[in-house]
C-alpha positions as CSV (number, residue, x, y, z in Angstrom):
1,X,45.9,10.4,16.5
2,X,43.0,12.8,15.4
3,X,44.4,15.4,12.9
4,X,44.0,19.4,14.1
5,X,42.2,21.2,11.8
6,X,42.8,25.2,11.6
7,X,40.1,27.5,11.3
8,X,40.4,28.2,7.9
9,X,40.5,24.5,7.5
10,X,37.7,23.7,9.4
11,X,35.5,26.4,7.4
12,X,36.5,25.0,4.4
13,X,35.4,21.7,5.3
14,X,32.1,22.4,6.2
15,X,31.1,25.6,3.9
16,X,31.6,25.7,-0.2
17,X,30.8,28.9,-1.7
18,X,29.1,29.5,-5.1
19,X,30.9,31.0,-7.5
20,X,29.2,33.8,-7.6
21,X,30.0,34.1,-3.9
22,X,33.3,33.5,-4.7
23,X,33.6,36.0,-7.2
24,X,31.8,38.8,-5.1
25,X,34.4,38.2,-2.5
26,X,36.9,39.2,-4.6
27,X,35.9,42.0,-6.2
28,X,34.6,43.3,-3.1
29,X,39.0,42.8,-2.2
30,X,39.0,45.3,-5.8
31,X,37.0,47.3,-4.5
32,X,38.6,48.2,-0.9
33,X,42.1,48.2,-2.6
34,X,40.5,51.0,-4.8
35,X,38.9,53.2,-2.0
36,X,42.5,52.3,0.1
37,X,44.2,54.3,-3.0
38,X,41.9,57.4,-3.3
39,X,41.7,57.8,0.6
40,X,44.8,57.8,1.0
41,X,45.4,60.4,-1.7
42,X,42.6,62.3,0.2
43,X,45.2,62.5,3.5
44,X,47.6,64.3,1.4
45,X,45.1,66.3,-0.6
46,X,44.3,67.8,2.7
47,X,47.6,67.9,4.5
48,X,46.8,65.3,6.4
49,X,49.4,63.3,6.4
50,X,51.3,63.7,9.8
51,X,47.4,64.5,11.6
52,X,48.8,61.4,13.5
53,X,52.0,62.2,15.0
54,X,53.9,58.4,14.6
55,X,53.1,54.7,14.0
56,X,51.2,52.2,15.4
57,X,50.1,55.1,17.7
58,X,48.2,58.0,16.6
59,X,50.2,60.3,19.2
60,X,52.8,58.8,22.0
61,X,49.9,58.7,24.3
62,X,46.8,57.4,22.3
63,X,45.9,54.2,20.1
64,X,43.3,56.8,18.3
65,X,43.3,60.3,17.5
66,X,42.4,63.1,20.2
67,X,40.8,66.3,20.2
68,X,43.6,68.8,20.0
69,X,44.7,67.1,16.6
70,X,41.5,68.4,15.0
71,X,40.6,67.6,11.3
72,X,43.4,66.8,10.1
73,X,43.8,64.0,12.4
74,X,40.9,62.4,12.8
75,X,41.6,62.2,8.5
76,X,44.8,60.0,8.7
77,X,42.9,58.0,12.0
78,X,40.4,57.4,9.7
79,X,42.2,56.0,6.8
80,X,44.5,54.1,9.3
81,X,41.1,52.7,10.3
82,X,40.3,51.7,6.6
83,X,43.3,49.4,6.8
84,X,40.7,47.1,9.0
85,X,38.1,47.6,6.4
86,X,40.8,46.3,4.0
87,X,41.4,43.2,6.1
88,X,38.2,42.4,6.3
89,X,37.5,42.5,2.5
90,X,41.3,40.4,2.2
91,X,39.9,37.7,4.7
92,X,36.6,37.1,3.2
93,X,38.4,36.7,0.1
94,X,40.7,33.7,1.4
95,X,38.2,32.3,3.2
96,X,35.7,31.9,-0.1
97,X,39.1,30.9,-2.3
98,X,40.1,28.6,0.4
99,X,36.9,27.0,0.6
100,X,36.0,26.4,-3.1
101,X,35.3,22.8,-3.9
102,X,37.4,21.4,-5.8
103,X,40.2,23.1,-4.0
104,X,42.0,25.9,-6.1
105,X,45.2,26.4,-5.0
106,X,46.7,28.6,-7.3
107,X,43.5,30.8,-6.5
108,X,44.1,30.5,-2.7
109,X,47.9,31.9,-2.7
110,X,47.1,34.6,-4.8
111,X,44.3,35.5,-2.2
112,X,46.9,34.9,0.6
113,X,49.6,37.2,-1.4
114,X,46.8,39.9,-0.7
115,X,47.4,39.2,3.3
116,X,51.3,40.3,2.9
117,X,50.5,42.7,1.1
118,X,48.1,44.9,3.0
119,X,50.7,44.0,6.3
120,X,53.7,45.2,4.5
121,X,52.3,48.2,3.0
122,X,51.2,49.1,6.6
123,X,54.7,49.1,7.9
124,X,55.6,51.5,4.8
125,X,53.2,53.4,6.1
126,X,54.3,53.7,9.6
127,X,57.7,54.2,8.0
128,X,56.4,56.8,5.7
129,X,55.6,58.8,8.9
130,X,58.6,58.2,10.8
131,X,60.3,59.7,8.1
132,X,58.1,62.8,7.8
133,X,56.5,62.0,4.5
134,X,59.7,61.1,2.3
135,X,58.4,61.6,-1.3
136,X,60.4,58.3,-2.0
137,X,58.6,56.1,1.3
138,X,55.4,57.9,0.0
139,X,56.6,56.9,-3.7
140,X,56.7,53.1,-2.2
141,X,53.2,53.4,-0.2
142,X,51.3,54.0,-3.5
143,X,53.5,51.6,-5.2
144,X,52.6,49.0,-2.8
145,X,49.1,50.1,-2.7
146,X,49.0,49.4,-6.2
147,X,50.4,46.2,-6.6
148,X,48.0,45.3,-4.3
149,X,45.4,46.1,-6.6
150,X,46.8,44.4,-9.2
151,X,47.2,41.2,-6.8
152,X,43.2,41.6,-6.3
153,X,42.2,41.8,-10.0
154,X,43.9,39.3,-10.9
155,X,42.7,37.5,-8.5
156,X,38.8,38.6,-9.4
157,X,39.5,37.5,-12.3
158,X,40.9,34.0,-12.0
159,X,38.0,33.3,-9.9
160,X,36.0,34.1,-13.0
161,X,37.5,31.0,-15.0
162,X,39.3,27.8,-14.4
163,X,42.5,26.2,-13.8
164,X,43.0,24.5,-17.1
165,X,46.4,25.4,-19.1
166,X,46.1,29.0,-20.6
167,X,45.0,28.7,-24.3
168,X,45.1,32.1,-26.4
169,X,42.4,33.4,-28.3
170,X,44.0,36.1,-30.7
171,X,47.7,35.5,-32.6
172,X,51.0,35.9,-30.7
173,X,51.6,39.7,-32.2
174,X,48.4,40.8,-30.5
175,X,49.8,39.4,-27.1
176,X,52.9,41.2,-27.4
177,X,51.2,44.3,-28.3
178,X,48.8,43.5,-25.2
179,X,52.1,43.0,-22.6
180,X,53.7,46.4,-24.1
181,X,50.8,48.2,-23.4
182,X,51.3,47.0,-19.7
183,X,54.7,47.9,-20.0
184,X,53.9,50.9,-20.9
185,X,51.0,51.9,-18.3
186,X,53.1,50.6,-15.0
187,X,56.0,53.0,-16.4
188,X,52.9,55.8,-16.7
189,X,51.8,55.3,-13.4
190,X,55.5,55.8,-11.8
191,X,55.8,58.9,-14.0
192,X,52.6,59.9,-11.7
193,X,54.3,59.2,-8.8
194,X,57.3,61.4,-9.7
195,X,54.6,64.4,-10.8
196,X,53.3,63.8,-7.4
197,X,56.7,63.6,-5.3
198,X,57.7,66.9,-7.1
199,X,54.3,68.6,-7.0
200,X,52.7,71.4,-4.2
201,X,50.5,68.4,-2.7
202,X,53.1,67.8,-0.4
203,X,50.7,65.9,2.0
204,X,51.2,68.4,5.5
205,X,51.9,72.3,6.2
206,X,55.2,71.8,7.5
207,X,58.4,71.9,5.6
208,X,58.1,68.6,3.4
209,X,61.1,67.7,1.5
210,X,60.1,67.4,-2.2
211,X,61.7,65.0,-5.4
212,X,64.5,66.8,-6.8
213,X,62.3,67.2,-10.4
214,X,61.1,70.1,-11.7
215,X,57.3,69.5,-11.1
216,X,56.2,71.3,-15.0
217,X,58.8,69.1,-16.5
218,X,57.8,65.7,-14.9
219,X,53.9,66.4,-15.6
220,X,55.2,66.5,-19.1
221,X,57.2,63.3,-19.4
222,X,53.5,61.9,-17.8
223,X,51.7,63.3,-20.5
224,X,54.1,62.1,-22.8
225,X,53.6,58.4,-21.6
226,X,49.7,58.8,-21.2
227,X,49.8,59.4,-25.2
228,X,51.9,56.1,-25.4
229,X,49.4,54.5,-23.5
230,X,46.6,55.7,-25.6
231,X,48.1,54.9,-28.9
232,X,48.7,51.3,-27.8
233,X,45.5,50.7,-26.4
234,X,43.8,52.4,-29.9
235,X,46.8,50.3,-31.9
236,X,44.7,47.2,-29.4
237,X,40.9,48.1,-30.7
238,X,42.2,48.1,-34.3
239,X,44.5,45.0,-34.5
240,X,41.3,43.4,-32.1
241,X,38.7,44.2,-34.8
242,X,41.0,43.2,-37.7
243,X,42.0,39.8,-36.3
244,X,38.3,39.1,-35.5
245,X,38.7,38.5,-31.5
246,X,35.9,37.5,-29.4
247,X,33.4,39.9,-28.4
248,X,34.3,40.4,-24.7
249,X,38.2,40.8,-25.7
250,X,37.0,44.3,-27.8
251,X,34.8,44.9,-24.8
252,X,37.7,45.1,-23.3
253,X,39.3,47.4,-25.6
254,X,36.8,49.4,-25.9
255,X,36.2,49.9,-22.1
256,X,39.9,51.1,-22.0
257,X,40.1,53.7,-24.5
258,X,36.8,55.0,-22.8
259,X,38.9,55.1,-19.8
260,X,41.7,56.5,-20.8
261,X,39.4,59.5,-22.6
262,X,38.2,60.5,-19.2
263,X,41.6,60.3,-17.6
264,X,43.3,62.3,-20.1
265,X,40.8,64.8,-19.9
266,X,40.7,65.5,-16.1
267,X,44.7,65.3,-16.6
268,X,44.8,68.3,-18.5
269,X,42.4,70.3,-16.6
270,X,44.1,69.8,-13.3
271,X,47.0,70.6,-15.0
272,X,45.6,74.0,-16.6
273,X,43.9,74.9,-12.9
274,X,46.6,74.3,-11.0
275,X,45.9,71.4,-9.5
276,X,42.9,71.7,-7.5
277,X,42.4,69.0,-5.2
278,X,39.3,68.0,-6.2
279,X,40.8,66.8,-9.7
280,X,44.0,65.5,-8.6
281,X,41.4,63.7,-6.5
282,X,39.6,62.1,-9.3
283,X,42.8,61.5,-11.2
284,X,43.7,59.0,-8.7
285,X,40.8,57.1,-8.7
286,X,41.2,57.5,-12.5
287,X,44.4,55.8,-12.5
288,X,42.8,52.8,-10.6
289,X,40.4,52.2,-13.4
290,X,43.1,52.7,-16.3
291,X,45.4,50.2,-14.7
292,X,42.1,47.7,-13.5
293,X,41.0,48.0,-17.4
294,X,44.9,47.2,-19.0
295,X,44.5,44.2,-16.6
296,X,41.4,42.7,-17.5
297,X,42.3,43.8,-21.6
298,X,45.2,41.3,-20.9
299,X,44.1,38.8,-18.9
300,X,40.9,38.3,-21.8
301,X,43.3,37.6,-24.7
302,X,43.5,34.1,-23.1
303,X,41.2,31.9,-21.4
304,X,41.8,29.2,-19.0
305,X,39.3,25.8,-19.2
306,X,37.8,24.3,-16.1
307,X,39.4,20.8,-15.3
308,X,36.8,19.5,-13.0
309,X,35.9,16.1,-14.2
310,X,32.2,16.6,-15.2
311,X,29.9,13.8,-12.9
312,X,29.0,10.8,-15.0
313,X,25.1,11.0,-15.6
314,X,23.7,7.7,-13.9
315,X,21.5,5.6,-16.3
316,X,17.6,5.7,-15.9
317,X,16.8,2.0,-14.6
318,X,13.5,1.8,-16.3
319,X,14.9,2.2,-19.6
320,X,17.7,-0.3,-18.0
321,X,15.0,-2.4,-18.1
322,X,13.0,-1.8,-20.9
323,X,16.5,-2.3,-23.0
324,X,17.5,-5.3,-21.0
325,X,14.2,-7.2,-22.1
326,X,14.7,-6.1,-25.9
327,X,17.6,-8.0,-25.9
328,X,16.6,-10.6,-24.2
């Protein structure tokens, strides 16, 4: 009986990526999750948000958006559309994880996590406008959005080492301090999402129910985290330097608190200018490179060993030879 292969299965036989394929495949899944975020935060900067009336559907009528829905639609159609985009970038990515040689298959089920992802945060979306943009279904459509982009740099990562047991490379303090600094940034970014819930970017012109938060005071328990955040990740560079970590690891650091400058910066101005889209804008796409950087901070404070078994180098036969007939 002759064994069935599936497609993915029969690509896998018969292509192996390099890793550097491998690895472009997956940030290119980084990347789309990224542009996923801040177009998304685009709909609602422009009130775009119910430009498509429901879910699957654009209107009742129409797969795409029509004429008489104007800018605004063809917006949300547009970043519906994106979702493809998305896929695309997902699939290549589980094809290339899938097909590694040898096979990885811790790598291949976090690139398949990606899959379920994108699918269920597309039926929060249609959900999000059944419910005429519920700040709490909107709340849970960023959420998902980015754990999906956590999902992808981690995954980006991994393909950038092997499957070895972990070993750490700085003391046990400097990994605590490392996981309350995560801590600390996922509870940042859903302080953002309450700023956002409660703010005037309510996503569409019509009457959209709001969090019950005073917006001023919520922007202020978010700035009040943001300076948690920073002090960890400067508490980071200094303990990183004192301990002597490898150079990458303070990279690392370093990289962050750069980040972190630029996002604190356009934080306050949006703040002082009443938000203008623009920077609330930028401040999304901010927030995807703090949390990308606390990530790969982490994930460098250990390293994981390839466990390929190397391939035995084969003996020359002359000097075979030439040794043979010395003993002999």
């Amino acid at each position: 009986m002759v064994a069935v292969l599936t497609p993915l299965a029969y690509t896998a036989q018969r292509w192996t990526p390099s890793p550097r394929t491998l690895q472009r495949a997956a940030l290119t899944a980084v990347l789309m999750s990224v542009v996923i975020i801040v177009t998304g935060g685009a709909v609602r900067l422009t009130g775009s948000g119910l430009g498509c009336d429901t879910w699957p559907k654009c209107t009742d009528d129409s797969l795409f958006a029509t004429p008489e829905q104007g800018l605004h639609g063809a917006i949300e159609f547009g970043n519906r559309m994106l979702t493809y985009v998305l896929c695309a970038a997902v699939g290549w990515a589980i094809i290339a994880a899938r097909s590694t040689k040898p096979r990885r298959r811790g790598l291949t089920r976090l690139a398949w996590s990606q899959f379920w992802i994108v699918m269920g945060n597309a039926v929060i979306g249609g959900i999000t406008v059944w419910m005429d943009l519920n700040p709490w279904t909107v709340a849970g459509h960023f959420f998902l959005a980015s754990t999906l982009l956590t999902v992808t740099t981690l995954t980006w990562l991994r393909t950038r080492e092997g499957d070895g047991a972990p070993r750490p490379r700085v003391p046990r303090p400097v990994r605590k301090l490392s996981w309350a600094l995560v801590g600390a940034a996922v509870v940042l970014i859903a302080a953002g999402t309450a700023v956002t819930g409660s703010g005037p970017h309510a996503g569409d012109s019509s009457d959209v129910p709001r969090m019950p938060f005073d917006w001023a005071t919520t922007a202020h328990v978010h700035a009040v985290f943001a300076w948690v955040v920073c002090a960890l990740a400067v508490a980071m560079w200094l303990v990183l330097r004192v301990v002597d970590a490898p150079a990458d690891t303070r990279a690392r650091a370093r990289e962050l608190l750069l980040v972190l400058l630029a996002q604190g910066g356009i934080g306050y101005v949006q703040f002082f200018t009443d938000l203008p889209e623009v920077l609330v804008g930028a401040h999304m796409l901010g927030s995807c490179l703090v949390w990308i950087a606390v990530l790969r901070l982490a994930m460098s404070l250990r390293e994981r060993p390839r466990t390929a078994a190397e391939i035995p180098a084969q003996p020359d036969p002359a000097l075979s030879a030439v040794s043979q007939s010395g003993v002999a």
